[in-house]
N, C-alpha and C positions, 0 to 999 in steps of 0.2 A: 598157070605159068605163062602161056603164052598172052593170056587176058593184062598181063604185067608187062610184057614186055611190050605191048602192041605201045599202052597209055604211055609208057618209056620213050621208045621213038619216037611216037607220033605225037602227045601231048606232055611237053617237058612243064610248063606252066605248076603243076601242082608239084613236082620235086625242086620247083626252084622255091614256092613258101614255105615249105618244110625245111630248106638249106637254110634259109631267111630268119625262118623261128629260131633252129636252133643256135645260131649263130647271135639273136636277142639275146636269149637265156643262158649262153655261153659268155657274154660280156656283162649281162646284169650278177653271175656268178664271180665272176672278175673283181668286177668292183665291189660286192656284198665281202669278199675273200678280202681283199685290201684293206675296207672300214674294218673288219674286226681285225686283222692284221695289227693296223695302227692304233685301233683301241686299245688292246692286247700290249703295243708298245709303250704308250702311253701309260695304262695306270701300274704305278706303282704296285709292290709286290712286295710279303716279307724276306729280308735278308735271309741270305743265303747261310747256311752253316759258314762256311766258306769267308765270305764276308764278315757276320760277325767277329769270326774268330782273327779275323784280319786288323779289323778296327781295332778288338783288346791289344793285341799284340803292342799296339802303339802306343798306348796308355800305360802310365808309370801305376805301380799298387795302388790302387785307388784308397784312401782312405777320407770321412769326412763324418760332421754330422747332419743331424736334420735339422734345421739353420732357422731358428725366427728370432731378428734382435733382441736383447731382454726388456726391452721397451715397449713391444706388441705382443697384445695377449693372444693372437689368432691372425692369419690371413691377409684379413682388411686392413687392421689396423698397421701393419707390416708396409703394406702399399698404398694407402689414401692418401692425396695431396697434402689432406691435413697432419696426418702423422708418420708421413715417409721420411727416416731419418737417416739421411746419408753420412751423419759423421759418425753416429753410431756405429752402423755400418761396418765402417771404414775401422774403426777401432778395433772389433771385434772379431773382422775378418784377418785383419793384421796380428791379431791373438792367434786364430787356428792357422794360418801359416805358420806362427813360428814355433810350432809343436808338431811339426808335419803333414799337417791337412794338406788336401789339393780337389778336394771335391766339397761338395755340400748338397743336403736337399732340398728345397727350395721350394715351396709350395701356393699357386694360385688359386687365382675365384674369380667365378667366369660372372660374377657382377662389379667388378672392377672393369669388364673388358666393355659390358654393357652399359655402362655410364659412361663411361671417356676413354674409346678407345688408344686417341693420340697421349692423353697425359698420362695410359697406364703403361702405353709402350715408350713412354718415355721417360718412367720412373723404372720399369725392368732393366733398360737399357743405362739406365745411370748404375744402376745396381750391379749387371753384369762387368761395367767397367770398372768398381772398386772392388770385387771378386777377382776380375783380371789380374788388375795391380798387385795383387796378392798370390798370383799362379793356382786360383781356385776355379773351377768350372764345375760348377753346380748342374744337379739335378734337377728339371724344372717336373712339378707336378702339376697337373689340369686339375683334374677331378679327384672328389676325396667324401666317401661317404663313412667318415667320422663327427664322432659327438655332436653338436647341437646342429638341427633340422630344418632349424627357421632363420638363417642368417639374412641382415641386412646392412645398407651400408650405413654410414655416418657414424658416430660416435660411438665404442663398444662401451659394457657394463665393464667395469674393475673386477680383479679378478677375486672369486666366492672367497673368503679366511678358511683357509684348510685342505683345500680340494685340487686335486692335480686336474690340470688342462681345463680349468674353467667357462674357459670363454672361447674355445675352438670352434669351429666352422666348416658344415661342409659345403659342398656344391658339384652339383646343385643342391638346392634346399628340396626340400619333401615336397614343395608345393609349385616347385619347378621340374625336379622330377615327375610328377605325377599330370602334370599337363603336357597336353601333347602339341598345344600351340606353341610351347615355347623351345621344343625341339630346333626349329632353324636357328634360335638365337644361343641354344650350346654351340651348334654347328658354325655359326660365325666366328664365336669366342675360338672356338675349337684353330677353324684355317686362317684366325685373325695372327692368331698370339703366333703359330708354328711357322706363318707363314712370314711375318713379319723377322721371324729368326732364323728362318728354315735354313739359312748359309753360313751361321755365326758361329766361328769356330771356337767361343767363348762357354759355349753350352756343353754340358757331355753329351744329355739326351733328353728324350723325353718320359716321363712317368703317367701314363695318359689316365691311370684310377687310381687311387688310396685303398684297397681293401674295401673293392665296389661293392661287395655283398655284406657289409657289414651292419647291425642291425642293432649293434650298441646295448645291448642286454636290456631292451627296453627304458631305460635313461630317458631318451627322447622319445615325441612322436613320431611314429616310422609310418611310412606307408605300410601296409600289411603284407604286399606282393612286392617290396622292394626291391627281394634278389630278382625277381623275373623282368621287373622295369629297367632295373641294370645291365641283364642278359642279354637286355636288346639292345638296348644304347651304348654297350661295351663294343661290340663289332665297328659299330656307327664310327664311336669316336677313333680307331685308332683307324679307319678309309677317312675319315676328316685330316688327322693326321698327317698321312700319308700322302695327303691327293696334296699336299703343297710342298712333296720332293724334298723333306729336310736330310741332311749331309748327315744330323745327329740322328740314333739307333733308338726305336719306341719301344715301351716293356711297360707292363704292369705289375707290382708285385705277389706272388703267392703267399697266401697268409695262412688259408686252412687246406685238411686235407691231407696226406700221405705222400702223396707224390710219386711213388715207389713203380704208378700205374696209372699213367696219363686215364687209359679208359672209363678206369674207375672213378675219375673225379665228378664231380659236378659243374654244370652248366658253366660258371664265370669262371673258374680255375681252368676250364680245357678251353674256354677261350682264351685264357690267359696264356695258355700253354702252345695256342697256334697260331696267336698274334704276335708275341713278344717276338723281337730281334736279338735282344740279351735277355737272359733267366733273370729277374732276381726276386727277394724272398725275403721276408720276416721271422725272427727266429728267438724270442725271449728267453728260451730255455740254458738248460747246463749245458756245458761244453757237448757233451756224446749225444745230446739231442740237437746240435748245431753240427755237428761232424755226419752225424745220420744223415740230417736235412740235405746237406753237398755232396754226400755220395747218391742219395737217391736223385742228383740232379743233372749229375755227371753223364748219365749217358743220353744227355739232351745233346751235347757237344757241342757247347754256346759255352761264352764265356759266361759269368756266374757273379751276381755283388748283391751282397746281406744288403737292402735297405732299411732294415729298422732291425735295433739289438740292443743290448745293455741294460739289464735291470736290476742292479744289485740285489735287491731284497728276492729277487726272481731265480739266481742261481746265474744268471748270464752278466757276465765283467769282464773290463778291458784286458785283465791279466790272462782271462782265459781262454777268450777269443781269438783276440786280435794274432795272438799266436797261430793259432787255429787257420785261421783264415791266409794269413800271409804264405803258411805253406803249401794251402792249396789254391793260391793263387786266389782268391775269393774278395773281392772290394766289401770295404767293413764301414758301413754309415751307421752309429751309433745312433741313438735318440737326446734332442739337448744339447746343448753346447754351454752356454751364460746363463745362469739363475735367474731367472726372470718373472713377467707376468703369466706366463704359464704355469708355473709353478708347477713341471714335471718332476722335480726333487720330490717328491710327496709322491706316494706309490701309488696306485691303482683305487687299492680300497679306502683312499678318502672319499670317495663318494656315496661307501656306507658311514661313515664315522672318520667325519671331518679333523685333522692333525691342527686343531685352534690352539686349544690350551698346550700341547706339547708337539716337539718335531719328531719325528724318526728317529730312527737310532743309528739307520743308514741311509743316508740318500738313494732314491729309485734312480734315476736318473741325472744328466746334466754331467759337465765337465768342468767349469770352473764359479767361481760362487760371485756374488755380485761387485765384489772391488776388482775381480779380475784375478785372484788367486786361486790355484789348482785347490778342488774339495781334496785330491789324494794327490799329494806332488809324486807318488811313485809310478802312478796312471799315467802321468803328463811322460815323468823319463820314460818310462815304456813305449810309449806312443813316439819319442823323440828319436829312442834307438831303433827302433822297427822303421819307421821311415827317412833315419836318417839327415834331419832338416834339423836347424834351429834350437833355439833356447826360449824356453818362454819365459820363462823368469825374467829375463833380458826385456821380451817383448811386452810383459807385464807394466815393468817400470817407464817404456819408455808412453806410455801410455797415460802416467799420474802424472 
């Protein structure tokens, strides 16, 4: 004790670099505490219960479909300088407004964005304004791993005689997926497209995968670890997302699985389930399997919107749905809109046993047939009294 006190009095020198140090490592603390402070501020974060449930609140029943002119048999074709067809369009979109639409889902490819970023965001953005004109604010989709593996751009194939969704596209392709060099160039696509809209109050939101685990019943070539290439690139994409601050709400849809038990899921649905801002779901079944699916969703305590539905030959119709849905508050994007080069009217199981020599008996899909008239006029009035808008009949004619 007294050996302490002597060096105290008599030799202050050493308690003054000790005051010195700690007084360094107290200010290098300081500023370490600040950066992540500001980091911390800085990046974005998912919506809060609270928030989402705020945004819904604003939004009229959403209703719409999943939107590709009948013109385009897939994606590209939809948005290529050579066959981006605005008056189409414009016709078509002016059809599902006047049967009550106000949403639509809207699907990209992030090799569009890679060829000509200014003339894709400059065909989106002509497109978003004739949606506007119409009081529809679509659903924009990124990513989508459905049917064919190997898309490219330029000219598509016409679409196969017989076969539903012929000439669909995903993206990435398998061979884009599967390389790892070209991860930065999803990741540009990714904060190009959001960020270039990220304030546009024309958009609902964003759809950031299509049913990323999907693996297409062997149909195409798949990578063989596809769901795990997803796994990882699913997180990625909605921090791409997100790091460019968009005003609209990111989700991806649930497609398989129970739901019943977040835990219990697998890898891309429980990411699906801690990314999303809003719930929403895919749901082809009969009504009590679509009524199931929303109560098991409900105590997420997000707002909730069916993105894919309607299969008549499936058991899932507008007459039984959209009911369904309106009560519990549930936004209803059916599949199909205009008869077209998709040729989703044609069920599923053309792809065993092509519908050439004869058609169905009932359309799978689609809402109105290629001159513009309702397949079932009692689906269109349903659709008219539940949202309240318009005559299509009306809007039909003024269109010939």
């Amino acid at each position: 004790m007294s050996f302490v006190l002597l060096r105290c009095r008599h030799s202050p020198q050493p308690q003054i670099r000790i005051s010195f140090r700690l007084m360094q490592l107290y200010r290098l603390f300081l500023v370490l505490s600040l950066a992540l402070l500001s980091a911390s501020a800085q990046e974005p974060n998912r919506w809060t219960e609270e928030a989402s449930n705020a945004w819904y609140a604003k939004q009229p029943w959403l209703v719409g479909s999943n939107f590709v002119p009948s013109d385009a048999i897939n994606q590209l074709e939809m948005f290529q300088a050579a066959t981006f067809n605005p008056q189409l369009n414009e016709k078509e979109l002016a059809l599902a407004e006047s049967i009550g639409m106000n949403t639509m889902r809207v699907f990209l490819q992030d090799q569009l964005w890679e060829q000509d970023p200014k003339g894709f965001a400059k065909r989106l953005d002509a497109f978003l304004a004739i949606a506007a004109k119409h009081h529809i604010r679509p659903l924009l989709v990124l990513f989508d791993s459905c049917w064919e593996s190997n898309p490219h751009l330029g000219p598509q194939h016409p679409p196969i005689p017989g076969i539903h969704n012929s000439g669909w596209v995903q993206s990435p392709g398998a061979a884009e997926l599967t390389d790892p060099s070209y991860e930065p160039k999803l990741k540009s696509y990714v904060e190009g497209v959001v960020g270039a809209f990220a304030k546009d109050e024309r958009i609902l939101g964003w759809d950031i995968w299509n049913e990323p685990n999907n693996t297409n019943d062997h149909r195409f070539t798949e990578p063989k670890n596809k769901p795990e290439l997803v796994a990882n690139l699913l997180p990625k994409a909605f921090a791409w997302a997100r790091s460019a601050h968009p005003i609209q709400p990111l989700t991806s849809g649930l497609w398989e699985g129970n739901w019943t038990d977040p835990a219990k899921e697998g890898p891309v649905t429980k990411i699906q389930l801690t990314e999303s801002d809003i719930i929403t779901f895919h749901n082809y079944g009969w009504p009590e399997e679509f009524e199931a699916r929303v109560k098991s969703l409900q105590p997420l305590h997000r707002p909730i919107i069916c993105t894919e539905y309607m299969a008549r030959g499936n058991g899932s119709t507008f007459d039984t749905i959209l009911p369904l849905a309106k009560q519990y508050n549930v936004g209803a994007i059916n599949w199909g809109f205009v008869a077209g080069k998709t040729q989703t009217y044609l069920p599923w199981d053309s792809w065993q046993k092509p519908y050439v020599l004869s058609q169905p008996t009932v359309w799978f899909h689609e809402v109105f047939r290629q001159d513009w008239t309702p397949y079932r006029q009692r689906e269109v009035d349903l659709m008219k009294t539940l949202t309240g808008r318009g005559s299509a009949t009306s809007a039909a004619n003024q269109q010939h």
